[in-house]
N, C-alpha and C positions, 0 to 999 in steps of 0.2 A: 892266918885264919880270916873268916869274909868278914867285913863291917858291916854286916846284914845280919840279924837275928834270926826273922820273921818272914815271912812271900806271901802273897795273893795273889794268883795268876788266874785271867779268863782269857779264853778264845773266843774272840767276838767273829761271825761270821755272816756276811753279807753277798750273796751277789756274787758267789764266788770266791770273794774275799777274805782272805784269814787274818785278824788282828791281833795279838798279842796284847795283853794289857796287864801288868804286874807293877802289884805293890809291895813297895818293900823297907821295912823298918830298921833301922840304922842300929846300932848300939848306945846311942844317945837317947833313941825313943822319935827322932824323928821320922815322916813318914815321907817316901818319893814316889813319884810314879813315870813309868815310861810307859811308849807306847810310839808307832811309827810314824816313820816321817818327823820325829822330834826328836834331835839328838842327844843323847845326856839324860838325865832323869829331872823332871819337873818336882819341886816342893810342892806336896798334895794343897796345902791353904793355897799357895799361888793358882791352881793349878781347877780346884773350887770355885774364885773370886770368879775365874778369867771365864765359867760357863755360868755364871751370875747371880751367886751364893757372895753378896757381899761384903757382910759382917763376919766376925769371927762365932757371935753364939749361931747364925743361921747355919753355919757348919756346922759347930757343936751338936746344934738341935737333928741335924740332918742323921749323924751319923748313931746318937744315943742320947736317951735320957738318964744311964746308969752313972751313977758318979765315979763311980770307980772307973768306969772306961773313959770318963770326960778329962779325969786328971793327968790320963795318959796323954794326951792330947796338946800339953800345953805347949809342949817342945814344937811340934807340928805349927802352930796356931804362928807361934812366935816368929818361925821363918818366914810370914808373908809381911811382917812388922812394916819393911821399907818400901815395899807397894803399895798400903794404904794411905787413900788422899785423905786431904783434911776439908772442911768446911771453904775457906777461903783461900783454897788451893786451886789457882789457872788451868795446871796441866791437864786434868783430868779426873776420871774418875778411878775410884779402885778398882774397878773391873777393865777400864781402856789398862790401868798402869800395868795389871797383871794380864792382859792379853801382849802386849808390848815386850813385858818379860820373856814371854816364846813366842814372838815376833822377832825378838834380837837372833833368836837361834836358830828361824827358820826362814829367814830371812835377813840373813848377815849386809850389813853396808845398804841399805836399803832406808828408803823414806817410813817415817813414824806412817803416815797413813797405809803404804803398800806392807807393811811390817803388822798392823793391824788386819787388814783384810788376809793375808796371809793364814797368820795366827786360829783368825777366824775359820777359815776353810782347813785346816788343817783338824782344828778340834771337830768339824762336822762330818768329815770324811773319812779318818783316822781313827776318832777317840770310840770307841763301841760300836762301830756302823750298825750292828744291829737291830741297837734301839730305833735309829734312823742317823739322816745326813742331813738333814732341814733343821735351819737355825731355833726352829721352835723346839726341839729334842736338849736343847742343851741343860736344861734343869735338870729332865728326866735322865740324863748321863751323872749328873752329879749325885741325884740320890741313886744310883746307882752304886758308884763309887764310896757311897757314906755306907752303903749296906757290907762291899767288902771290907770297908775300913774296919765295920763294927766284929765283922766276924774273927779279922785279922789280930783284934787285940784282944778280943775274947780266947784265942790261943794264948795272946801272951803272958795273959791274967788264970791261965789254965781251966779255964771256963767252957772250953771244949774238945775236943779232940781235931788231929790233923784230917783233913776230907784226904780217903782215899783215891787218888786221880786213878785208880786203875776199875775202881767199881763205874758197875755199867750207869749208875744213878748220876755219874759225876761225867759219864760220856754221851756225846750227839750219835745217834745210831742214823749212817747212811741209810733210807731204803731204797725200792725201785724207783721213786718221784723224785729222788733226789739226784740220784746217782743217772736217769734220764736227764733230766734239766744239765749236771753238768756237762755231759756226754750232747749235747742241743747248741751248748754254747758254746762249747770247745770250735762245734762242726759249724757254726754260722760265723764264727770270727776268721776261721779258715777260710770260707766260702765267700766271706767278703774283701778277706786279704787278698784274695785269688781275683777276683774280679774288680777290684781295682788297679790291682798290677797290669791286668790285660788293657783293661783301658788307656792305663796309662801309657804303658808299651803302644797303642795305635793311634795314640792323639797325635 
């Protein structure tokens, strides 16, 4: 049987791009999240900290003010425990220590600083492109995440029903503007493939 209870899945879609982003609740109550280009699943507190929600109630706050859904939470909270700095701590901050945490993974054998900028680039271009890819979106990613999170235990708490993925309300409807655009880009990335091979071929 899966040691997942619970899922919140979105398709984040930019540019082309399709992202996958699901969240998923342990049998313990803790919460994870994956998402591309980051292997494994990241602890949601880690994962929070590392887009700059650096206390534990500034998530708390982020995701609910329902008590009942904040108690669920604490298994979550507790998994970031050994990434939080302390006051008279050198290394860093809690947000460098939890970018570093998938910095390890996304950048295995590599320097703390290139493991950092790593990290970084990976949450902006990766984690909901949607919302954006510029380091200034990263908030706006996290309360994003705080809204599925809230929805996600609001099922577990039977507090509402499963969203049907197959209603139209829960789907992106291609139209004409869309379905040109990709059909534009498809034909200009061909058309510059092409003409740089030729070039290349006569230099």
């Amino acid at each position: 049987s899966s040691s997942f209870t619970h899922i919140a899945k979105v398709f984040s879609t930019s540019r082309g791009f399709r992202a996958p982003v699901t969240i998923e609740r342990k049998r313990t109550g803790e919460l994870r999240v994956s998402f591309p280009s980051v292997p494994g699943k990241i602890p949601l507190a880690i994962l929070m900290k590392a887009l700059g929600l650096e206390s534990d109630r500034e998530i708390v706050d982020v995701i609910s003010d329902d008590d009942e859904l904040r108690n669920e939470l604490i298994v979550t909270i507790e998994q970031s425990a050994p990434i939080n700095a302390f006051k008279d701590e050198e290394e860093g901050s809690t947000r460098t220590n939890a970018l570093d945490f998938i910095g390890k993974r996304v950048a295995v054998g590599q320097t703390k600083e290139y493991r950092l900028a790593r990290a970084e680039k990976v949450l902006d271009r990766y984690l909901l492109p949607h919302i954006g890819t510029e380091d200034d979106t990263r908030l706006h990613k996290a309360y994003y995440l705080g809204q599925m999170v809230e929805r996600l235990i609001e099922l577990v708490l039977g507090k509402r029903t499963p969203d049907d993925k197959d209603h139209y309300a829960n789907k992106r409807l291609k139209l004409s503007g869309d379905l040109l655009m990709s059909l534009f880009r498809v034909a200009l990335y061909s058309l510059t493939r092409d003409i740089k091979y030729q070039l290349e071929r006569t230099a």
